[in-house]
C-alpha positions in Angstrom: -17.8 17.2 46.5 -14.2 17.2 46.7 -12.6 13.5 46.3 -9.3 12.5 46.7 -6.6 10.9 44.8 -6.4 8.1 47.6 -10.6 7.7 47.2 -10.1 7.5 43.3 -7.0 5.4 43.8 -9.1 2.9 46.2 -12.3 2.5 43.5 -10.5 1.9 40.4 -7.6 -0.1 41.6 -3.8 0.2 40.8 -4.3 -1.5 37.0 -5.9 1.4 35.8 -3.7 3.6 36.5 -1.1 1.7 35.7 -3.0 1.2 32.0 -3.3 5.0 32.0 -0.3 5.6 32.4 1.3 3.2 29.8 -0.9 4.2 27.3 -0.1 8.0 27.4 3.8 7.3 27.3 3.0 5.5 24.0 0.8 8.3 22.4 -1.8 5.1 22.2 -5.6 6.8 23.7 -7.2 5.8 26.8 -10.4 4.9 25.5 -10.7 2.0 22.3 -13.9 4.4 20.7 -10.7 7.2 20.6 -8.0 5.0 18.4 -7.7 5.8 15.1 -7.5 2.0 14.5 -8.7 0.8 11.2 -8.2 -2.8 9.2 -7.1 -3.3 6.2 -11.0 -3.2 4.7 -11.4 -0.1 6.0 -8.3 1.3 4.5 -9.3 -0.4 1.3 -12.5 1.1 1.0 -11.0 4.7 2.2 -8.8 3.9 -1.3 -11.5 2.7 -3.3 -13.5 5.6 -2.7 -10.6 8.2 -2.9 -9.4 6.8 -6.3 -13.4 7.7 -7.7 -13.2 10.9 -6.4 -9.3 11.8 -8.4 -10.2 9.9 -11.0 -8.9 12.0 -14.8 -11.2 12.1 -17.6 -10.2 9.8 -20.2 -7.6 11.3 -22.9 -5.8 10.2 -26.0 -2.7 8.7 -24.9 0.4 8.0 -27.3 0.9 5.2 -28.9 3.6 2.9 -27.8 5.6 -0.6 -29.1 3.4 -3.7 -28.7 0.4 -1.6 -29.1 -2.3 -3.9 -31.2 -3.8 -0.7 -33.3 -7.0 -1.4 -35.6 -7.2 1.0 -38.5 -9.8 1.4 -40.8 -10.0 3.9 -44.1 -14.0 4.3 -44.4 -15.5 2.8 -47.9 -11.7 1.1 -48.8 -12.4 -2.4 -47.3 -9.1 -3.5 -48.1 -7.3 -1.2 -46.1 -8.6 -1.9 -43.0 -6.9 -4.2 -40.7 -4.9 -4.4 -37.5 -1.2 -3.9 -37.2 1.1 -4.3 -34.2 3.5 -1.9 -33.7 6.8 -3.2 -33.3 9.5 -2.8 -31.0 11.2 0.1 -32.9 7.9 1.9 -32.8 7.3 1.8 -36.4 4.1 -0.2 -38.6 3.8 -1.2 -41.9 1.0 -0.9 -44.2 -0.1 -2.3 -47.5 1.0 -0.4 -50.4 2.8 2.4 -48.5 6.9 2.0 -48.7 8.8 1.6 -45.5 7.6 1.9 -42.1 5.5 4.4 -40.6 6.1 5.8 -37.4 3.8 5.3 -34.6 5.1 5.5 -31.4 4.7 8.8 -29.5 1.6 9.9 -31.8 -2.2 9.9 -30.7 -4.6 7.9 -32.4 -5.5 11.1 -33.5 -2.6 12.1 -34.6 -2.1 8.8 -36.4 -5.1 9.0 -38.1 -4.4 12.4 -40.0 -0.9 11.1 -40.7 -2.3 7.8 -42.6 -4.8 9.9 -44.4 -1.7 11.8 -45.7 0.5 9.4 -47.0 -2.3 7.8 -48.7 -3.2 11.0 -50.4 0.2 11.3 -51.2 0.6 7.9 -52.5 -1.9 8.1 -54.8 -3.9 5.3 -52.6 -7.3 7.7 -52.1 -8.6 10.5 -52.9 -10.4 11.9 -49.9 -9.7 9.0 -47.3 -11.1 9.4 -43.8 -9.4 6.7 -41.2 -10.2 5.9 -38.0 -7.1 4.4 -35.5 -8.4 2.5 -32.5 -6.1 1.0 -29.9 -7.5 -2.5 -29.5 -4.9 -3.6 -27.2 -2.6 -1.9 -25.1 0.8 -2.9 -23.9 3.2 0.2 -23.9 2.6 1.5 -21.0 2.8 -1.4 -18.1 2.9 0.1 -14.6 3.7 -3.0 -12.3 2.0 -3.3 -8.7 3.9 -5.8 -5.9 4.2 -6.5 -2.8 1.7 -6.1 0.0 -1.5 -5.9 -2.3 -4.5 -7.7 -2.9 -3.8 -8.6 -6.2 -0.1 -8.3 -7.9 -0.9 -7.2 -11.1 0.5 -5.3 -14.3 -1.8 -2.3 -15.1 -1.8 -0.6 -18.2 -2.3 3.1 -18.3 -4.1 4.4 -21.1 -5.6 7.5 -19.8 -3.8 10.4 -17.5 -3.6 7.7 -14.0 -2.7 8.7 -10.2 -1.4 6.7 -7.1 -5.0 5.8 -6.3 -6.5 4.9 -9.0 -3.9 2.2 -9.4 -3.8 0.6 -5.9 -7.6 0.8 -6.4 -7.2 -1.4 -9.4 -4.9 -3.9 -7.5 -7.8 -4.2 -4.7 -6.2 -2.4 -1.8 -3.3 -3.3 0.5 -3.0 -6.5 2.3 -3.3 -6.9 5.9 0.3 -7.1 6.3 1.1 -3.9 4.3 3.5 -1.6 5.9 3.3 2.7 6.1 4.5 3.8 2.9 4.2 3.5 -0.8 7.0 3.4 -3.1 6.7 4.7 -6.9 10.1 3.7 -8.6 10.4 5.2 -12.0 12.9 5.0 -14.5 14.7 7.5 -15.7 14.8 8.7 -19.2 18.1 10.2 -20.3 16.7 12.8 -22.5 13.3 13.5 -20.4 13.5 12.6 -17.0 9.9 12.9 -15.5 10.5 13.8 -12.0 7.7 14.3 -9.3 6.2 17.4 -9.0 8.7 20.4 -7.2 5.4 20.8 -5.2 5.5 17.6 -3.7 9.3 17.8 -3.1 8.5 20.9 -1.7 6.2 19.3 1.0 9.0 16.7 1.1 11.2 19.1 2.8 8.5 20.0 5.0 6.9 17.2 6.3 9.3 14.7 5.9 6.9 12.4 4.3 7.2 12.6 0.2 10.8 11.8 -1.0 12.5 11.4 -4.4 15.6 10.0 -4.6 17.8 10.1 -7.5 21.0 10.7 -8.4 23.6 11.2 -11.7 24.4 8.2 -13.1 21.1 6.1 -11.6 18.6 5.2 -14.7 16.1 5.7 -12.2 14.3 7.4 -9.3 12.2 6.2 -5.9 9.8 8.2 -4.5 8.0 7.4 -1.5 4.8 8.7 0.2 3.2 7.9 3.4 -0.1 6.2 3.5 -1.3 8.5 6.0 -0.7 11.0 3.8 -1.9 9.5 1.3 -5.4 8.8 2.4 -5.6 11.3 5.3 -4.1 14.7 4.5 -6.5 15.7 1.9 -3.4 17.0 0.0 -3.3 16.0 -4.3 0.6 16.4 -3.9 0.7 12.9 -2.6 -1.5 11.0 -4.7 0.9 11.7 -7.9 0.5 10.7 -11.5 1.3 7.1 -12.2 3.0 6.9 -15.7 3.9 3.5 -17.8 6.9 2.1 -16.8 6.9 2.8 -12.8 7.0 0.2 -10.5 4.4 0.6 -7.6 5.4 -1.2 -4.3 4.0 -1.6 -1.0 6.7 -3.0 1.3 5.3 -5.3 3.7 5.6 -5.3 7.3 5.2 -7.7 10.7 2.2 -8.3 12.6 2.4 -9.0 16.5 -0.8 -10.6 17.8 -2.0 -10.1 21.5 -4.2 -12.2 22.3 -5.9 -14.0 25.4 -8.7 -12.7 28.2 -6.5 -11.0 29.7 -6.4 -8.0 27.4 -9.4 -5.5 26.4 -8.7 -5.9 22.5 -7.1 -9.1 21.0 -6.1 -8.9 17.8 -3.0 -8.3 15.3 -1.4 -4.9 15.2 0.7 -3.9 11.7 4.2 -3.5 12.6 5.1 0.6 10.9 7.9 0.1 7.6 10.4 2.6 10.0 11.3 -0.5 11.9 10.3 1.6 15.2 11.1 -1.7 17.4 7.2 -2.9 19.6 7.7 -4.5 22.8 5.6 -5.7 25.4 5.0 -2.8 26.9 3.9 -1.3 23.7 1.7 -4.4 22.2 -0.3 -4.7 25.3 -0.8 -0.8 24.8 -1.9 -1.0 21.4 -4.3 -3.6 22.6 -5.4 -1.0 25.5 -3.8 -2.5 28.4 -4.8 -5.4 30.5 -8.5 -6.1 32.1 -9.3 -6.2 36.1 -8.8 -10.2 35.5 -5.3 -10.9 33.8 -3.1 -12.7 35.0 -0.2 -10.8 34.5 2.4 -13.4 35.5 1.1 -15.9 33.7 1.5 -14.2 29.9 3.6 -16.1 27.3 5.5 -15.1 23.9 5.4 -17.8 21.4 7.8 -17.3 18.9 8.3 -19.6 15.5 12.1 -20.1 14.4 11.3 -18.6 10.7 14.8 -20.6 9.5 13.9 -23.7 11.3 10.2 -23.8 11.8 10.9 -24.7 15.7 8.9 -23.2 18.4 9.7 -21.8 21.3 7.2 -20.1 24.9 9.0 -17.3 26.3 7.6 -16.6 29.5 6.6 -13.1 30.3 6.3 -11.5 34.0 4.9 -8.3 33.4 4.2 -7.0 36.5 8.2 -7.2 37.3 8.2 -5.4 33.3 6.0 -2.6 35.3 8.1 -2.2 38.2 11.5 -2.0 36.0 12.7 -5.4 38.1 13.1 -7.2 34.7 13.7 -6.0 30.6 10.8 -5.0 28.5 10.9 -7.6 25.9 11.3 -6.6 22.3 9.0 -8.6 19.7 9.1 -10.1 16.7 6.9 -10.1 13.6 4.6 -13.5 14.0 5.3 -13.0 17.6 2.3 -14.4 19.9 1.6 -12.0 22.9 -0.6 -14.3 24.9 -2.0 -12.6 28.4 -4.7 -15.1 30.2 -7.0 -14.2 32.7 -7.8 -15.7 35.4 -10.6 -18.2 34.5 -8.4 -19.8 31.8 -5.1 -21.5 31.6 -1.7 -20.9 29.8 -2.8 -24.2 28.1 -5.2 -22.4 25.7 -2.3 -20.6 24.5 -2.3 -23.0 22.1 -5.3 -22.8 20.8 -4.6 -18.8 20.1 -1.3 -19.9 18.1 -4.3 -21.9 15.9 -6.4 -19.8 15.7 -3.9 -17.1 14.4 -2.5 -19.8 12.2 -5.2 -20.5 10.2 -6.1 -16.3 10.0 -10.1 -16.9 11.5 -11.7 -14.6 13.9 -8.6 -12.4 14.2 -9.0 -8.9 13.7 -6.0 -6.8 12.3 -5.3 -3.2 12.8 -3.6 -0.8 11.4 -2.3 2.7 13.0 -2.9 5.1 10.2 
């Protein structure tokens, strides 16, 4: 049976294809079982369970300055104790003269040394020691901004990209599209990423190290899409002591009212790519068959001043090109009623956002 676009157009009604429409210009799908739409749970367990899977078998990793090392020669009571390495590197030890060089060596490595000089020292005969690192602080890799827990992590085994944003508990809702691994620089060693993942850098755009002479340090950032989603170890890179891990954070525009098929807050991307109305009610998969379109409302808090402002919204005229698509703000309120409420509860949306309950928010991996 052959059926017409007039037919079609007559039993679904202008909004759908109007919704349609909108959502295809934005790349955003038709149907809400098609978006790839995940919170920030989702892309904390997707982390959680991607760090177990990359996770390095433990080795034997240098020791470094502030390192609390406990040392203990076997059947020589006296001799056992723990030392803190000092800043230079160095320990001392009864009965040996002048410091001992630690930093950079392995337990290991440490071990045979000390079984050396007391050998040589005329201390033992036949000493066996055993080094264990009772507390480490020489390799501090520090984890900010939009995480669940800011924290200082101390590497002491081979680490990746993973591993440690699964230690600091996932992102935050807020948490923005990329990761940023800042790394110093050392003038003698520089570790730089991997020419693989630069390599990919030029390709995809996605993996980027930035340094340059003179700078005591480099910034390399990765997508969390590609991250988490591309399957490729070139982005989840080796973490070493001294980096700086950052997750920049980004704005959240809420959509909220009867009016639209999926309320919630959508994660503004760390590009800056600018959302308007247009494009929040498309993220939220357009308006229902009862909205009142004219009726929709931006609230807006004055982040200097704390004041509060409506900003009425005509979207229909938006549709037609009569008036501006308005560009939002992060915090922004998109509020869209239908037409058995009233503008009125607009207000209680700004609460509810406000105090964070019953609002889902969605990322766009």
């Amino acid at each position: 049976m052959l059926v017409t676009v007039r037919e079609v157009s007559g039993w679904l009604g202008a909004k759908f294809f109007w919704l349609a429409a909108l959502l295809l210009a934005f790349g955003v799908p038709a149907s809400p079982d098609q978006a790839k739409y995940e919170t920030s749970q989702q892309t904390n367990a997707k982390i959680q369970q991607l760090a177990a899977l990359s996770a390095t078998h433990p080795a034997d990793m240098p020791v470094g300055p502030g390192d609390l090392l406990h040392i203990d020669v076997f059947d020589v009571p006296d001799l056992s104790r723990d030392v803190r390495v000092s800043d230079t590197g160095d320990i001392s030890y009864p009965l040996i003269p002048g410091k001992i060089q630690a930093a950079g060596l392995t337990a290991f490595q440490l071990e045979t040394k000390l079984e050396q000089l007391l050998m040589e020292n005329g201390l033992v005969t036949h000493p066996q020691v055993s080094v264990f690192v009772k507390e480490q602080n020489s390799q501090p890799v520090t984890v900010v901004g939009a995480v669940q827990h800011t924290m200082v992590y101390q590497v002491f085994r081979p680490t990746t990209l993973l591993e440690v944003l699964s230690a600091a508990g996932g992102i935050s809702d807020d948490a923005g599209s990329v990761v940023i691994v800042t790394r110093p620089l050392p003038a003698s060693a520089p570790k730089m990423v991997p020419a693989s993942a630069t390599t990919t850098a030029s390709k995809a755009g996605t993996t980027a190290a930035e340094s340059s002479p003179g700078q005591d340090e480099e910034k390399i950032t990765i997508r969390l899409q590609d991250l988490l989603e591309s399957g490729n170890s070139v982005y989840n890179i080796p973490i070493y002591g001294g980096d700086t891990i950052t997750v920049p954070h980004a704005g959240i525009v809420y959509v909220m009212g009867g009016g639209v098929l999926s309320p919630g807050g959508y994660v503004l991307q760390s590009h800056g790519e600018q959302v308007t109305v247009l494009k929040a009610i498309a993220l939220a998969h357009g308006l229902n068959s009862f909205a009142k379109a004219n009726s929709a409302v931006i609230m807006r808090t004055d982040p200097n001043t704390g004041k509060k402002q409506t900003i009425p919204v005509h979207l229909k005229a938006i549709e037609k090109r009569k008036a501006s698509d308005i560009p939002l703000e992060s915090n922004d309120i998109l509020y869209v009623p239908d037409s058995k409420g009233k503008k009125a509860l607009a207000i209680g949306a700004q609460s509810a956002v406000g105090i964070g309950t019953g609002i889902a928010i969605y990322r766009i991996p």
